[in-house]
ZAMARGU-4260 file (C-alpha; in steps of 0.2 Angstrom, whole numbers, plus 5000, padded with zeros to 4 digits):
<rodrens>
0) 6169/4918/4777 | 6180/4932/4782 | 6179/4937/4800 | 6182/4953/4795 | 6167/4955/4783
5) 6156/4948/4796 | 6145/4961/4807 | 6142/4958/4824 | 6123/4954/4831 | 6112/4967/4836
10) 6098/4963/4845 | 6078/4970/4846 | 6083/4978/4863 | 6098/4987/4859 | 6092/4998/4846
15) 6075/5001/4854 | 6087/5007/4868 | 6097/5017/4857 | 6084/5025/4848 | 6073/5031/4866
20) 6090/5037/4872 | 6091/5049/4856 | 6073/5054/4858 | 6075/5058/4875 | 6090/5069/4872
25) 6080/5078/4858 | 6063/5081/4865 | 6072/5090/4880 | 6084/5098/4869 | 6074/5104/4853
30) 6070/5122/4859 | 6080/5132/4866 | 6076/5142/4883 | 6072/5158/4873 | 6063/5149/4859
35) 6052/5142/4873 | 6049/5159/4883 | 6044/5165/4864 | 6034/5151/4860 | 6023/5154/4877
40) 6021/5172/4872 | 6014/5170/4856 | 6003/5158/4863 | 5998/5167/4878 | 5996/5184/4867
45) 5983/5173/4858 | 5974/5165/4870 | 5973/5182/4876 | 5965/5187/4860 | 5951/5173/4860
50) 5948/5175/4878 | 5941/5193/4870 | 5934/5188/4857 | 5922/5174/4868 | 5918/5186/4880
55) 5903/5193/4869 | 5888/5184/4867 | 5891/5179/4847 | 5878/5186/4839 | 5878/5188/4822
60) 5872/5197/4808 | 5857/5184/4802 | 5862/5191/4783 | 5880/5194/4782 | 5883/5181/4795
65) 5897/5192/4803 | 5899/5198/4823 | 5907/5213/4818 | 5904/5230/4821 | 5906/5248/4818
70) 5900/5266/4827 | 5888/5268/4813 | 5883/5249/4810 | 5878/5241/4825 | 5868/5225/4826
75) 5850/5230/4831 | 5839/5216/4837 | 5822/5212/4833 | 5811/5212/4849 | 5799/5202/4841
80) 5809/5188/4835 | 5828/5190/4842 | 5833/5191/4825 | 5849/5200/4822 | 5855/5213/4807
85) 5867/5225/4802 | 5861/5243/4800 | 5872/5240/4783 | 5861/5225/4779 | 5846/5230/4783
90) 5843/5248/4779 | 5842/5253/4796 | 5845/5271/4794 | 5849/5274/4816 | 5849/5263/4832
95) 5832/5266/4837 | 5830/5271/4855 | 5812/5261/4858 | 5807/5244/4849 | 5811/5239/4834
100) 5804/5226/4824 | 5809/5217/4807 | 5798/5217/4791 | 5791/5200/4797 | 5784/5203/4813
105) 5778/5224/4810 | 5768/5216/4797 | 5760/5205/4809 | 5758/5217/4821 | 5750/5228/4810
110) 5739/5211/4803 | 5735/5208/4821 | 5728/5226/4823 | 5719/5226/4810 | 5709/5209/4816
115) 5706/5216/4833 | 5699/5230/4823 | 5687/5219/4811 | 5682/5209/4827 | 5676/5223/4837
120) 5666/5229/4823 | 5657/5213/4822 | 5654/5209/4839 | 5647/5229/4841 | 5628/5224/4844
125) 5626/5245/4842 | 5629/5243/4822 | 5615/5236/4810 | 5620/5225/4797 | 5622/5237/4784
130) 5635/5247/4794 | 5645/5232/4800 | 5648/5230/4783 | 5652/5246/4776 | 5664/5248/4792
135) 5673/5232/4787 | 5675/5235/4769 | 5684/5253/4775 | 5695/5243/4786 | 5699/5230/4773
140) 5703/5242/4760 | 5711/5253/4773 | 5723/5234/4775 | 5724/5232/4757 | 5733/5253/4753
145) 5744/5250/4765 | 5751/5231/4760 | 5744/5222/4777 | 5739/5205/4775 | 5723/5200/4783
150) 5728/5187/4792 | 5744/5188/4791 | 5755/5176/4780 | 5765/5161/4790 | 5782/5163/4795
155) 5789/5155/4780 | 5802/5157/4768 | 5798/5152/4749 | 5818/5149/4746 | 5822/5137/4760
160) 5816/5128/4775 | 5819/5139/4789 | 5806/5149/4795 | 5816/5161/4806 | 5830/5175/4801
165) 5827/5191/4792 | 5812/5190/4781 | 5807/5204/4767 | 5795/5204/4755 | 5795/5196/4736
170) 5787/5205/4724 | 5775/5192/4723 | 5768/5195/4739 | 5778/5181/4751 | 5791/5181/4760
175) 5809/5178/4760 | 5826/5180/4767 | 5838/5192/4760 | 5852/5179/4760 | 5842/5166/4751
180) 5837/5181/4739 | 5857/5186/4739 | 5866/5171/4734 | 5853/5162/4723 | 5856/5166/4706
185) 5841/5170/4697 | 5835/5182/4713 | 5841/5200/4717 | 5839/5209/4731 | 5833/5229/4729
190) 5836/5241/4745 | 5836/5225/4757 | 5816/5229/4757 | 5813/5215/4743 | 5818/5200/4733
195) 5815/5198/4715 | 5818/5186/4701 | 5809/5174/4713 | 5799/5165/4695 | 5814/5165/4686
200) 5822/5152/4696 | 5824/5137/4688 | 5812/5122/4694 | 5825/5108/4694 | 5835/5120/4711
205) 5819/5113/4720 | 5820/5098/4716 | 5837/5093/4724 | 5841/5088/4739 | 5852/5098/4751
210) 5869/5091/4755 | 5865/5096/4774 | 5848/5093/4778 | 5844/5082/4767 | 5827/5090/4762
215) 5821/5095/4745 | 5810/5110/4750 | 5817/5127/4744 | 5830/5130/4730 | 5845/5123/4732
220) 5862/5133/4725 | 5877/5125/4720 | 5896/5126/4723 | 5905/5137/4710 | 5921/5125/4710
225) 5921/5120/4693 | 5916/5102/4689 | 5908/5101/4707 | 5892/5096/4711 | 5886/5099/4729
230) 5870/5105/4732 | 5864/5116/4747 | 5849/5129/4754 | 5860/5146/4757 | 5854/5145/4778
235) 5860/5129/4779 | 5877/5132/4772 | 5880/5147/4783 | 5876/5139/4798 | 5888/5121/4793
240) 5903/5136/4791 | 5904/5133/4769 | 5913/5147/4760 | 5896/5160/4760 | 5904/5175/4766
245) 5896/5190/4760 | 5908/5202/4765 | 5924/5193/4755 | 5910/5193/4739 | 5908/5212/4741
250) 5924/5214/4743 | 5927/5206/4723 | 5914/5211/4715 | 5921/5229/4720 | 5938/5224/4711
255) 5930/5214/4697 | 5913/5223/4692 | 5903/5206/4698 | 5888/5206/4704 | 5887/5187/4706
260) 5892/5179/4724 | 5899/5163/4723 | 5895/5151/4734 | 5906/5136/4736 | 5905/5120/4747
265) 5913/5116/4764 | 5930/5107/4754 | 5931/5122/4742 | 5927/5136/4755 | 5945/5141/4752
270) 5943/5143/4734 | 5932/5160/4738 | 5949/5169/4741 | 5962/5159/4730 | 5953/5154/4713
275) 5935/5162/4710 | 5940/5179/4704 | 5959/5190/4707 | 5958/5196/4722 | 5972/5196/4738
280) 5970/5182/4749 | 5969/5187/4768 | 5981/5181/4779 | 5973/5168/4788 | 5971/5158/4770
285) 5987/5160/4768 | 5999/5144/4767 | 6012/5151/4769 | 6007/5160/4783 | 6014/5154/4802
290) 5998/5157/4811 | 5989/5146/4801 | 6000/5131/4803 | 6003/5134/4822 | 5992/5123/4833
295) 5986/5139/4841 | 5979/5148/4829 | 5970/5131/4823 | 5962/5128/4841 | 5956/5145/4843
300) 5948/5142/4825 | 5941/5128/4833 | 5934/5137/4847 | 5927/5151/4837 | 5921/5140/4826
305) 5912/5129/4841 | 5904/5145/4847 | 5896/5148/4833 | 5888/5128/4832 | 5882/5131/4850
310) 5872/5149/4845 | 5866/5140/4828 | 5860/5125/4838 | 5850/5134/4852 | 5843/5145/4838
315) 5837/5129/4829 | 5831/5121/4847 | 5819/5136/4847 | 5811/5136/4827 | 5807/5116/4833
320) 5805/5109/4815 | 5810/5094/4805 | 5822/5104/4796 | 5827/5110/4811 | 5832/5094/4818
325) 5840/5089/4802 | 5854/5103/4803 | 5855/5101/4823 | 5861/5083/4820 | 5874/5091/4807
330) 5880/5104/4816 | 5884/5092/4834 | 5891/5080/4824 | 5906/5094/4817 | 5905/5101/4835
335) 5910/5083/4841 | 5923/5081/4828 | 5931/5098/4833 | 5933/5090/4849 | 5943/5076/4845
340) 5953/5089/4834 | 5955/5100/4848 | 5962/5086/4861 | 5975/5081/4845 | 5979/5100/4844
345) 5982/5101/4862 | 5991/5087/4864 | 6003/5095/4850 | 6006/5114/4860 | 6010/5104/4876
350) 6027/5100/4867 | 6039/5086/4868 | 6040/5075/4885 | 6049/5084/4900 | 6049/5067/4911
355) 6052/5050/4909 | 6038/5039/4900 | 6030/5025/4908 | 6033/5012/4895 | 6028/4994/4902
360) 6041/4981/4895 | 6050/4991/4882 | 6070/4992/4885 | 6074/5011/4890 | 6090/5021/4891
365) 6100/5016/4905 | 6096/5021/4920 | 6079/5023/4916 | 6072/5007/4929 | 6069/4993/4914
370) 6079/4980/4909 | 6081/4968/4894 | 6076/4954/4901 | 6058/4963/4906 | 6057/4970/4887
375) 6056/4952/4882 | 6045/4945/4895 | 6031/4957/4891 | 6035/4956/4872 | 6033/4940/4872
380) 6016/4939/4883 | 6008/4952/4870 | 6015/4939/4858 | 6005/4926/4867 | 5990/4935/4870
385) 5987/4940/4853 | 5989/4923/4846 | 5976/4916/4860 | 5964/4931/4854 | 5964/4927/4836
390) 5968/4908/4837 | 5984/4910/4828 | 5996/4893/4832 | 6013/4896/4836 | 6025/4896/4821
395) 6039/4885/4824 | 6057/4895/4817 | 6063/4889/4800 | 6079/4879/4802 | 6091/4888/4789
400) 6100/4877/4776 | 6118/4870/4780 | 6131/4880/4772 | 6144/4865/4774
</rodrens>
């Protein structure tokens, strides 16, 4: 052969040097000193932002599921249950300046009255027999006129499992939430005082299990991607962050004349702004966009987004039911995965190595404190270890034909 055509040897070593020389040159090179002072200032700018955004307590709106407000549409708490609500979304006309209560517990509180009233008239030892009774059927019809229940009916919602959250009546006399009676369907809400449409929903929505808690009790609603078929209760999908925001749904129906919201699953959230209807996508749907790619934006997503798993879980710790439980498990299992993610994330915005890596037998550029001869020591002990780990017999080297 030629001596010419031949190529000299290169071994293991060498190029492992070569290619940790070139990657140190680019990691301490790759961004420029005003691209750096740049980079920090974005990210500070936004941090800024979140730091903000965290230091409210992160209620929200138990029908619209939004934190935002307005002057003239607060979020006004129930101080019978906690529950929270938009003026907007509940039809509270002003702030009130004493308590307020939600449609659930005034009912009770007016049921509760009206017992204390029918007990006192029974234990009044004054009354004869036939005034007890004449006194009692007053109050009851008094109760019946002005739609009390006597006792009052549980805290229970006919759509779903959850007993907390913004109840209002059905026209059949329960109760229900106005999100379940909003995004089911065959239900329509009527001046957030109401749901109806409740015995037009078809029987096979009770029937299937939710994709989240796993239970079969309340209807069930299905995503609006075409050709999927994940099934969910409406409270559990707002509290695992699927695409059920009712604000974007306003938003198209206004555009398109639609007075169906769609609901669609956590893995085609994003289709509720890109294929459901023509409507403009938002910037942080985007693709294109920068701030949804950066590692930033995605860790303050994260963080928000971990927020809102923390207040959903202590509100679930307090209702202390099966179902409960069930969507408790869900939502720590995201919140553990959005920890991994973060770490990964945050491993990203720290940028490339500004010192020397501690790299146990692996050949580095010269001058870095490790030679060839440690590189194949400890390549050749890992060698050895993994063989005695897995039982693997050393291999002797195939002797290569003679080309003579």
């Amino acid at each position: 052969m030629d001596s010419r055509l031949s190529l000299p040897p290169v071994s293991a070593s060498a190029v492992c040097t070569t290619l940790l020389r070139s990657r140190f040159r680019g990691g301490l090179r790759r961004l420029s000193a005003s691209a750096w002072e740049k980079k920090f200032e974005q990210q500070r700018q936004l941090w800024i932002l979140l730091g903000e955004d965290l230091q409210d307590d992160g209620v929200r709106c138990d029908v619209c599921a939004n934190a935002d407000t307005t002057a003239d549409d607060a979020i006004v708490l129930c101080d019978g249950c906690d529950v929270a609500v938009h003026q907007s979304c509940y039809l509270i006309s002003e702030v009130p300046e004493g308590e307020w209560y939600c449609e659930y517990c005034a009912a009770k509180r007016r049921a509760d009255d009206h017992m204390k009233r029918l007990k006192a008239v029974q234990q009044n030892k004054d009354l004869t027999v036939e005034q007890k009774e004449a006194e009692l059927t007053a109050l009851v019809a008094k109760a019946e006129s002005s739609g009390t229940d006597i006792p009052c009916l549980s805290r229970r919602c006919v759509l779903c499992p959850r007993r907390g959250g913004a109840l209002i009546r059905t026209t059949e006399g329960l109760w229900a939430h106005v999100s379940c009676g909003l995004w089911i369907p065959e239900c329509w809400v009527v001046g957030c005082r109401s749901v109806c449409g409740v015995p037009l929903i078809c029987a096979s929505r009770f029937s299937v299990p939710c994709c989240i808690c796993g239970l079969r009790g309340g209807a069930s609603i299905q995503c609006a991607y075409e050709k999927c078929v994940t099934s969910f209760h409406a409270a559990c999908a707002v509290m695992a962050g699927f695409g059920m925001n009712i604000t974007d749904q306003i938003n198209i129906q206004r555009k398109n004349n639609d007075v169906t919201f769609h609901p669609f699953c956590l893995r085609h959230r994003l289709c509720s702004h890109t294929r459901s209807v023509a409507t403009d996508v938002p910037l942080e749907f985007r693709r294109s966009s920068p701030d949804f790619s950066s590692a930033a934006y995605q860790c303050a997503m994260l963080v928000r987004r971990n927020r809102d798993i923390i207040l959903y879980t202590s509100q679930l710790q307090q209702e202390d039911s099966f179902w409960a439980a069930r969507v408790s498990a869900y939502l720590l299992k995201e919140l553990h995965d959005n920890i991994r993610c973060l770490r990964t994330l945050w491993s990203a915005l720290e940028g490339p190595p500004t010192r020397r890596l501690h790299t146990k037998g692996v050949a580095l550029p010269a001058g870095c404190g490790a030679s060839e001869s440690a590189s194949s020591t400890g390549n050749s002990e890992r060698k050895a270890e993994k063989r005695k780990q897995y039982g693997i017999a050393k291999q002797k080297p195939n002797k290569r034909p003679s080309t003579k």
